[in-house]
N, C-alpha and C positions, 0 to 999 in steps of 0.2 A: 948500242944501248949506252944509258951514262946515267950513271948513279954519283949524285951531286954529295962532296961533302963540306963545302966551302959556300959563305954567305954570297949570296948575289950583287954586282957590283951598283951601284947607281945607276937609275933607268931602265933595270932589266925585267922583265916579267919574269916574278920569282910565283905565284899561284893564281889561280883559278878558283872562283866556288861559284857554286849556284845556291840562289835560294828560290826554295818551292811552295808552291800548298802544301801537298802532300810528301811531308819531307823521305817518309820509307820509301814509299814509291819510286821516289826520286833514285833512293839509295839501293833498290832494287835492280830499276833499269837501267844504271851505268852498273852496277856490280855484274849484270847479268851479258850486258851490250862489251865492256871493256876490259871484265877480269877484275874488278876491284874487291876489296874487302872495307864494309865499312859499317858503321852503326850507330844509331842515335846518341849523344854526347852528351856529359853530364846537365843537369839543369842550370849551373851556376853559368855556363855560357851557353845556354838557350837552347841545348843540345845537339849546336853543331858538329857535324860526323867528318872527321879527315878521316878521309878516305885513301885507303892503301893497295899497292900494286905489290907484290911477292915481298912484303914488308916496309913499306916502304913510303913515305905521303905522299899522294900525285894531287889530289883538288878535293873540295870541301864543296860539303852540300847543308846547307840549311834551311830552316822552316822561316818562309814569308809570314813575316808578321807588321801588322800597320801600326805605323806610330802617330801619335798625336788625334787618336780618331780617325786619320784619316785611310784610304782602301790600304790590304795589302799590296809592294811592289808586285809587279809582273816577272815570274819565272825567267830570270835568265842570268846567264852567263857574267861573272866579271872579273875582268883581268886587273891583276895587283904589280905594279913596279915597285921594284926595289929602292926606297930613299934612305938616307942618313940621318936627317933628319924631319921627323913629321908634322911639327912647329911649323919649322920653316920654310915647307912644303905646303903646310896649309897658308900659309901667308901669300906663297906666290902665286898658288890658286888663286885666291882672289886680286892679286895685282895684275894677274894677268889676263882678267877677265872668264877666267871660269868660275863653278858656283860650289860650293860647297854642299855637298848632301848627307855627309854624315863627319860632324866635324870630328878632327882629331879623338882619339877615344885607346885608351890603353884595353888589352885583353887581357890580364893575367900577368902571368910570367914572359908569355908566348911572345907580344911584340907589341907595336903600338899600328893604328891603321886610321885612314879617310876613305872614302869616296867621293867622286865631284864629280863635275860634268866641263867637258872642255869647250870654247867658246862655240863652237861648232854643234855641239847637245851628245856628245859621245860622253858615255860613263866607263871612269877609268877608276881602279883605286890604289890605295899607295899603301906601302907594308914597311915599316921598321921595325928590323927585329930587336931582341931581348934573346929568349931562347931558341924560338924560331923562324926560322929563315927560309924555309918556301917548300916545294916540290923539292924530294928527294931524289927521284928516279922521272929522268925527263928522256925525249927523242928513242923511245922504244914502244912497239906497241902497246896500248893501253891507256899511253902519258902522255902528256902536255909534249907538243912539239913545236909549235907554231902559235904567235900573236899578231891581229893585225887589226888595224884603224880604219873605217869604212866611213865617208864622209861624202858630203859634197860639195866642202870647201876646207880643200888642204891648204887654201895661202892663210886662212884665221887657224888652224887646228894646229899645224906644226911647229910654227913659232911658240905656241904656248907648252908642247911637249921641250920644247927646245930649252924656255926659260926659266920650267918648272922641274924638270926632271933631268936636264941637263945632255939630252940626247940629241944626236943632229939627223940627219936626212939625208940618201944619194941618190937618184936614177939607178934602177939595177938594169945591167944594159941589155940582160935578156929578155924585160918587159919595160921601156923607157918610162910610162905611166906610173909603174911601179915604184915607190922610195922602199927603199933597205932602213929603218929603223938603226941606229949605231950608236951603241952604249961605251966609251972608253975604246974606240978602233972598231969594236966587234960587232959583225949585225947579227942583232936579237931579236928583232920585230918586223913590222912590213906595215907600210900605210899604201892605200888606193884611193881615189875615186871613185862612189858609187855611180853606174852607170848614168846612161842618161835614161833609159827605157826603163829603168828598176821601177817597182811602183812607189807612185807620192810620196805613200804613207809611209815608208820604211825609213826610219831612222838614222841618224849617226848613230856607231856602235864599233865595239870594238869585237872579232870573231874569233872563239880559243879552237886551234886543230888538237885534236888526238890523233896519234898514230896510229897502225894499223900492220896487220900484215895485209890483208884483201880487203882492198874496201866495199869492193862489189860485194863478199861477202855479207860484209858487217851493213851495209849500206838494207839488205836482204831480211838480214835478223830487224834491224830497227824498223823496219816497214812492218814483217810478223808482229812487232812488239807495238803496234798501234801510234808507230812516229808518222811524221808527213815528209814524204822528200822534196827539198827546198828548189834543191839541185842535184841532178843523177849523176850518176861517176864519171869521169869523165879523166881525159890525161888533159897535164898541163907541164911546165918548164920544172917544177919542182916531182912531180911524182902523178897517182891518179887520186883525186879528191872527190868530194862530195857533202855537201849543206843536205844537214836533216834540224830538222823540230821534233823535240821529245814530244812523250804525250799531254807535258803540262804547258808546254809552248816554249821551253827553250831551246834556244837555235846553238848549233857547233859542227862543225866539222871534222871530217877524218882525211887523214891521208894517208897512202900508201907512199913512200919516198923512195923517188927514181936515185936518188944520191946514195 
């Protein structure tokens, strides 16, 4: 387990939120699925709920709401890297060929954030803190353990991680396929290829793991709890995993870790 007390370096995936239709719901069935405590949040910030593990912030759930007239976004998952600055973060977004989807925009106290989409249509977002600086309690069951990049073109996607967020890429040699994500030495993420067989439809996207003690268990409870399994549990080089969809259709992962 690791209970974080120090800002996140540059390029690191420092949180997670979801936004939902139904944001209780939402806050329901991860409270109920991973142990969380958490609850609708004042009005002045739209009543997003950081959500917490034995005291603790692990990931944020918020209510889908449309902007400009146009539909609410679709329920899911998004992963926030760590920047310095979100200026100049936004700038390179667009130099570098991604788009911009919520530009630069300060919260409060708490920090300043974007989201965009990288050349490849993966939605990534970027966090600068102020007072808050991400997930408190990561790599224990419950919590944020894993971030990863799903595309099906890594030679347009990683360059643009590289020159906007400052991270590079290696072969991990126990899945060659596989890049290790690497913030300042350290690997903090993971990009792939989506298969080839995967269906059409399925997007670039970025996928957040929670930890677990049993995922077969937990994989169990979320199917009781009217989820879809995406993917059954299975062992892999890191531990046993499993892809489910909540009941409002956002996708995430758990894993049991063989490390």
């Amino acid at each position: 387990m690791a209970e974080m007390s120090e800002p996140y370096a540059q390029g690191t995936p420092c949180w997670v939120d979801l936004m939902a239709a139904d944001q209780q719901a939402a806050i329901d069935y991860y409270s109920d699925l991973l142990g969380w405590n958490g609850e609708v949040g004042p009005p002045e910030f739209g009543g997003y709920a950081i959500c917490e593990l034995r005291g603790k912030p692990v990931a944020g759930i918020g209510a889908a709401m449309s902007m400009d007239g146009s539909p609410p976004p679709p329920t899911a998952w998004t992963t926030y890297l760590a920047v310095d600055d979100i200026q100049e973060t936004a700038a390179k977004v667009t130099a570098n060929g991604g788009t911009l989807l919520v530009p630069p925009m300060q919260v409060g106290e708490q920090g300043h954030m974007l989201v965009c989409a990288d050349p490849s249509g993966a939605v990534v977002g970027a966090w600068q803190r102020i007072e808050f600086f991400g997930a408190q309690r990561v790599n224990e069951a419950g919590a944020l353990v894993w971030n990863e990049l799903n595309t099906r073109d890594l030679d347009k996607a990683l360059p643009f991680y590289e020159a906007v967020f400052g991270v590079s890429f290696e072969s991990m040699p126990e899945m060659p396929a596989y890049r290790g994500m690497l913030a300042h030495g350290r690997v903090v993420g993971g990009a792939q290829p989506i298969p080839d067989d995967a269906p059409a439809e399925m997007p670039a996207h970025w996928l957040t793991y929670f930890a677990v003690d049993d995922a077969d268990s937990v994989v169990a409870a979320a199917v009781h709890a009217r989820s879809t399994l995406l993917m059954p549990a299975f062992d892999m080089s890191a531990g046993r995993m499993a892809v489910i969809q909540d009941p409002q259709g956002g996708i995430f992962a758990v894993l049991k870790s063989s490390m």
